[in-house]
C-alpha angles and dihedrals in degrees: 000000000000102000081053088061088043093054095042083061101054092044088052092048096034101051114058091181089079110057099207145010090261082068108057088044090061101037123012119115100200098048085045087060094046096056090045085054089050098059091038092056093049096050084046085052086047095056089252095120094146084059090040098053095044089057089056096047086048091052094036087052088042109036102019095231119122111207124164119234096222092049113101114231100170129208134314087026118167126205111186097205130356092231119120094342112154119180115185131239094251100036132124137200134190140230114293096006115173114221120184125184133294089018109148116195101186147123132288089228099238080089138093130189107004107018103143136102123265107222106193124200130315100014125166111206114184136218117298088004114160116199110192130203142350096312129119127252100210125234118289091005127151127220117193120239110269100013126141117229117194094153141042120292105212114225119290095010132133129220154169156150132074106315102015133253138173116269106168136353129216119237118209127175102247120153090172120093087206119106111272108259114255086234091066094039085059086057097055092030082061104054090051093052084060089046098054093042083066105027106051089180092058088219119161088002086143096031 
């Protein structure tokens, strides 16, 4: 499908332990369970969910990532590595998220129906992140490795600890009331990215 070609893409141009597309393709755990979880979700959509649940315990034995068939992860998604990754049933995730591993987005388990967290566009969630509950992570938003989230991150903001707090906000020049396009989102997703590869204490990443 098309989101498959999108997140090809980001893996190729994210992980700069694989050189080229043709790699990831080949080798990269975390494309490889995204593309499990496509077709899954497309089976689960179909009315197919035995197929579809067979796909995802496939993915989940093989790849050690859990992610549900009926949850939305839209289009350019990274996950860093395929390891201890759970994404819940009514979970969603944006355009040019950033996993890493051992993130869990799931529920806090006092809740029924939807009961997952809404990721928007350009999220970082670090590693061993765990994001609780249906609340929304706000676009381009970063989540510290290892916090803990159990309420809803506002857009642009950073934060971290257990449990979470804000720690810094983004500012962006924006007169519209409109939502920011995910195109620009991607830009500015993009120079953070660069920023966490050389700085691992993500400290003045906003500054």
């Amino acid at each position: 499908s098309i989101a498959v070609s999108f997140d090809l893409v980001a893996c190729a141009m994210k992980d700069n332990s694989l050189p080229n597309a043709v790699s990831v393709l080949l080798f990269h755990k975390g494309f490889h369970s995204l593309v499990a979880y496509r077709i899954a979700n497309v089976l689960w959509y179909r009315g197919q969910r035995g197929l579809a649940n067979y796909f995802q315990s496939l993915s989940s034995r093989t790849f050690g990532v859990d992610i549900h068939p009926a949850c939305r992860i839209d289009r350019s998604c990274f996950i860093a590595s395929g390891c201890s990754v759970v994404i819940g049933e009514t979970a969603a995730v944006g355009v040019d998220c950033y996993i890493s591993h051992g993130v869990t987005l799931g529920g806090t388990g006092k809740e029924s129906g939807n009961r997952h967290p809404k990721i928007g566009n350009g999220v970082f969630i670090g590693a061993g992140a765990t994001v609780l509950g249906n609340i929304k992570v706000g676009d381009g938003a970063i989540v510290n490795a290892g916090s803990v989230v159990t309420k809803p991150v506002d857009p642009f903001t950073r934060v971290g600890g257990v449990p979470a707090k804000v720690i810094s906000r983004f500012a962006i020049n924006n007169t519209q009331d409109e939502v920011i396009s995910p195109d620009i989102i991607a830009q500015i997703s993009e120079k953070r990215y660069q920023q966490f590869e050389t700085d691992s204490n993500l400290q003045d990443c906003f500054d």
